[in-house]
N, C-alpha and C positions, 0 to 999 in steps of 0.2 A: 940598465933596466930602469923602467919610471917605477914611479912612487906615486903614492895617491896624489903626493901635494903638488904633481906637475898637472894638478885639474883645474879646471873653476866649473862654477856651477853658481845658477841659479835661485837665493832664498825665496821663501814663499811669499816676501813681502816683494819679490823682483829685484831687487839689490843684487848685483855679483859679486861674489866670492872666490878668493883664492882658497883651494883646499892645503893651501903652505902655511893657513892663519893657525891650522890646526897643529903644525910643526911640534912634535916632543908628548901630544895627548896619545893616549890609546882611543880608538874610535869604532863605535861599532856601528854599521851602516847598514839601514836596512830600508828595501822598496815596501811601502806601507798603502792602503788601502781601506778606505773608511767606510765600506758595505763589504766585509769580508768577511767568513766566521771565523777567522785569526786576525780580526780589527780589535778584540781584547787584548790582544800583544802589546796596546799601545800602554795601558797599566805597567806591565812589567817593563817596560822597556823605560818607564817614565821612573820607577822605581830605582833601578839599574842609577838612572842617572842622579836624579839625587843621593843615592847612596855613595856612588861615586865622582860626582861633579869637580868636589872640592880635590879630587887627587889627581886632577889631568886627564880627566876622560868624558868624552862626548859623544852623545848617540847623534847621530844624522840622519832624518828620515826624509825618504824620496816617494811623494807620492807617484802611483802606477795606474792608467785604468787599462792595459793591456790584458787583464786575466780576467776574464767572467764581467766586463764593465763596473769594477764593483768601488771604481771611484771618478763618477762622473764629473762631480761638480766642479766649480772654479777654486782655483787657488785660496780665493778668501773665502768661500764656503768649506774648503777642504782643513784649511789653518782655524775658524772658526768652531769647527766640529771639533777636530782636538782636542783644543782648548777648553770647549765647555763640556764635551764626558770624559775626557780623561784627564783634565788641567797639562797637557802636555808644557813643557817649558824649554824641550830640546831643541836644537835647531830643526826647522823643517825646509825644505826646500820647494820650490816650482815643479809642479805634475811632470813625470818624462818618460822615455821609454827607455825597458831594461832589455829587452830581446829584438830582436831585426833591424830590417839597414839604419831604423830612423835613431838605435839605441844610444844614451849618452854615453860620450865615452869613459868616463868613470868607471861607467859600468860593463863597457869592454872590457878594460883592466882587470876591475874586479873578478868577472865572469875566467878569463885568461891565467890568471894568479892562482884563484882557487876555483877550480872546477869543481863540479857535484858527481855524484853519485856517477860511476863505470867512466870516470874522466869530461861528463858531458860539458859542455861550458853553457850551455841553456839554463836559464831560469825559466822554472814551471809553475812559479802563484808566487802571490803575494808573502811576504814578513819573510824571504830567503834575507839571512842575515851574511856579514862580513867583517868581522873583527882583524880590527889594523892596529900593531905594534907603533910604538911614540917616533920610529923611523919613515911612514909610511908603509911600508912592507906588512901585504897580506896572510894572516896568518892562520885564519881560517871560514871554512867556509857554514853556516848551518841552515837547515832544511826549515821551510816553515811551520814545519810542525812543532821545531825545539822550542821552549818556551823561554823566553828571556833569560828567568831565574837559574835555569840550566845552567847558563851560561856565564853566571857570576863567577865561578872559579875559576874559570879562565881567563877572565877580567882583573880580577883579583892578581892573577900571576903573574902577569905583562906589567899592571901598575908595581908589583914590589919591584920588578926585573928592574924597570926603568924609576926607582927610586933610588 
C-alpha cells in the first residue's frame, strides 16, 4: 500500500518536492483557497503550525480553484496573499486539482485512504483537511467546516505516539 511519501509535488515557488522529505513528521494537508469564507482557516492552521513546528509536524497547503472559483490568481499572487493576511510560513504548494481526471495524485491517495462522509471519496469545498501519522499513513479525514483548533488534539496524539 503507498504512503504519502511515494508523491512529489509541486511548491509554490515551482521547486519539486519529494513528499519522503517529510518522512517521520505528522502532517496535516489541506486544499486551501484565498476567496473562500473558510480562507480564515488559514490563521488556525498557521497556528497549529507554530505551536507545533518544532515537534515534527507540518501543515501543507494545496491551493484549489475547483470550487466556486475562489482561488483565481497565480501562484505568486496566491503565496503573496498568504503571507501578508495571515503571515503563513507553512509550506504551500502550486494551485492543483483535488476532484476529476485532471486531480493530483496525492490527492487520489488521500481521497482513497480517508473517504468522507457515507464512504464518498469526493472532495466538496475548499480547507477538507488530511492528517498523516510520522509513517505516511492517513489517519484522518476532516470536513471543511472543522476549524483547525478542533483538531489540535489529535495532532497532539500522533506527535506523543511518535515521540
Amino acid at each position: 500500500m503507498k504512503s504519502v511519501y511515494d508523491f512529489t509535488a509541486t511548491r509554490i515557488d515551482g521547486s519539486e518536492v519529494s513528499l519522503a522529505d517529510f518522512d517521520g513528521k505528522v502532517l496535516l494537508i489541506v486544499n486551501t483557497a484565498s476567496k473562500c469564507g473558510f480562507t480564515p482557516q488559514f490563521d488556525g492552521l498557521e497556528k497549529l503550525y507554530k505551536k507545533y513546528g518544532d515537534q515534527q509536524f507540518e501543515v501543507l497547503g494545496f491551493p484549489c480553484n475547483q470550487f466556486g472559483s475562489q482561488d483565481p490568481g497565480s501562484n505568486d499572487a496566491i503565496a503573496g496573499f498568504c503571507q501578508a493576511n495571515y503571515g503563513v510560513s507553512f509550506p504551500m504548494f502550486a494551485k492543483i486539482d483535488v476532484s476529476g481526471t485532471l486531480a493530483h495524485p496525492l490527492f487520489e491517495h488521500l481521497k482513497h485512504a480517508a473517504p468522507g462522509v457515507f464512504g464518498s471519496e469526493s472532495i466538496k469545498w475548499n480547507f477538507t483537511k488530511f492528517l498523516v501519522d510520522q509513517h505516511g499513513n492517513v489517519v484522518q479525514r476532516y470536513a471543511p467546516m472543522t476549524k483547525p483548533e478542533d483538531i489540535d488534539e489529535d495532532i497532539l496524539d500522533l506527535i506523543e505516539k511518535g515521540a
